[in-house]
N, C-alpha and C positions, 0 to 999 in steps of 0.2 A: 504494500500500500504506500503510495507515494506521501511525502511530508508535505501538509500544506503549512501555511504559517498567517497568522491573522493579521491585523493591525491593531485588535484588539489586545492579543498577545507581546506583540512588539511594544505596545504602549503599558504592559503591564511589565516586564521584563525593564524598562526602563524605568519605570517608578519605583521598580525593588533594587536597579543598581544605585539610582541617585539616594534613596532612600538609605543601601547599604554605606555610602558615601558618608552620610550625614550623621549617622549612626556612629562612624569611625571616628569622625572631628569633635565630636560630640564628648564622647568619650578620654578621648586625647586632651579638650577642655581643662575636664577634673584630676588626668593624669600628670599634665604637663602644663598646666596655665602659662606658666610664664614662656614658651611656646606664640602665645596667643597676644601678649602683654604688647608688644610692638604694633600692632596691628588696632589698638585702642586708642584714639587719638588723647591728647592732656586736657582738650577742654573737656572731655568727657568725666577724666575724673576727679572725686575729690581727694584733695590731700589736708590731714590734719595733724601735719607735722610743723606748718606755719611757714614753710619754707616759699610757696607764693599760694598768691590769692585761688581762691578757687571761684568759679568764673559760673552764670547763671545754669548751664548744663551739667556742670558739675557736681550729680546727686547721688552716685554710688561710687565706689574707691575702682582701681583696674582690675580686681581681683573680681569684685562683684558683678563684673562688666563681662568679664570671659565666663564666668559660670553662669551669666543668665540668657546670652547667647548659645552655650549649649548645652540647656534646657530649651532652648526654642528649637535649635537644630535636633536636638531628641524629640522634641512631638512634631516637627513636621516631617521629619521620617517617618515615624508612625502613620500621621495622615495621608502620605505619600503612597502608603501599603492598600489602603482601602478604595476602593473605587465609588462609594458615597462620598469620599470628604479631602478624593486627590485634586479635586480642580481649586478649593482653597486652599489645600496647603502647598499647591504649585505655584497659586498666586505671593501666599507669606512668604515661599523659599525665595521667590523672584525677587520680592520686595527686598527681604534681608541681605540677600548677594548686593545688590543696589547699594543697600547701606553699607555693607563691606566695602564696597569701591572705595565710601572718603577716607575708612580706617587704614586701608591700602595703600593709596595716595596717600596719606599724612605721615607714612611708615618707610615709604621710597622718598619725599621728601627729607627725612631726618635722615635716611640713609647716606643721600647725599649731602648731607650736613657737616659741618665740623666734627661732630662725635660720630656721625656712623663710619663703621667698617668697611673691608671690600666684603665681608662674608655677609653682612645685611646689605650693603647692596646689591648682591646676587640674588639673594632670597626674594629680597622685594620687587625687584627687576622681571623675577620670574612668575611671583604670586600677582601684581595686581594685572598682565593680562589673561592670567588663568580666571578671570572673573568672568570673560566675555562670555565665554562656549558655556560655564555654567547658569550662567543667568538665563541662556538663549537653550538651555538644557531646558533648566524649573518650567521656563516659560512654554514650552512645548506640550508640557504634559499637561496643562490647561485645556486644549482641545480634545475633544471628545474623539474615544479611538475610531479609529476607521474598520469598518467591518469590510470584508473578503464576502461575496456568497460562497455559500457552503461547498467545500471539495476543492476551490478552484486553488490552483499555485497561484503563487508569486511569482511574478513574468524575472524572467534573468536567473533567480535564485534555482530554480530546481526545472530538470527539464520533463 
């Protein structure tokens, strides 16, 4: 019996890899924060060491900042899994990568600053256009899969 393959399928296989993705960073979060620390811009957080002001956005520390992005990165994995409740959490992934972009930018910035290294501006250099294809990933899985009629191939795939 020949293999057909759906779009239905290919749209669910791609919610369980991005899902498995997010799952991973998620995790790494709570294993590795300061990982993540870089990629959290200063106005973001606060410092109550007195060393400078802390600025109107300035309402959890960097610590608090990586942990509660992944806790959002763990339930929109989750969401991602269910085909009730993947078209919003394609839309929150989408959004969130978005947001990542200016922690990104603000992170290749410093890289290339007085204090950054050549080893963060590698990092950064590589991480903020790794943003595009997954934005343009989440954003995909928003549209509703595409159904095959029953039996038929995938033209090219399988002859």
């Amino acid at each position: 019996m020949p293999f057909t393959w759906s779009g239905r399928a290919t749209q669910t296989l791609s919610a369980a890899a991005l899902s498995a993705l997010l799952l991973t960073s998620a995790m790494k979060h709570f294993r590795e924060p300061a990982f993540f620390h870089q990629v959290v811009p200063d106005f973001l957080c606060r410092d109550d060491s007195g060393d400078r002001p802390n600025g109107p956005f300035a309402v959890m520390t960097r610590d608090e900042w990586v942990a509660l992005s992944g806790l959002l990165e763990a339930g929109a994995a989750f969401g991602l899994l269910f085909p009730a409740t993947r078209k919003a959490a394609a839309a929150g992934v989408t959004a969130m990568f978005m947001v990542f972009l200016a922690g990104h930018a603000d992170a290749l910035r410093r890289a290339y600053g007085p204090a950054g290294t050549p080893g963060q501006r590698k990092v950064h250099t590589a991480r903020l256009p790794l943003q595009v294809p997954l934005i343009l990933w989440a954003w995909s899985l928003r549209k509703p899969a595409l159904t095959w009629p029953a039996g038929r191939r995938v033209a090219g795939l399988w002859p």
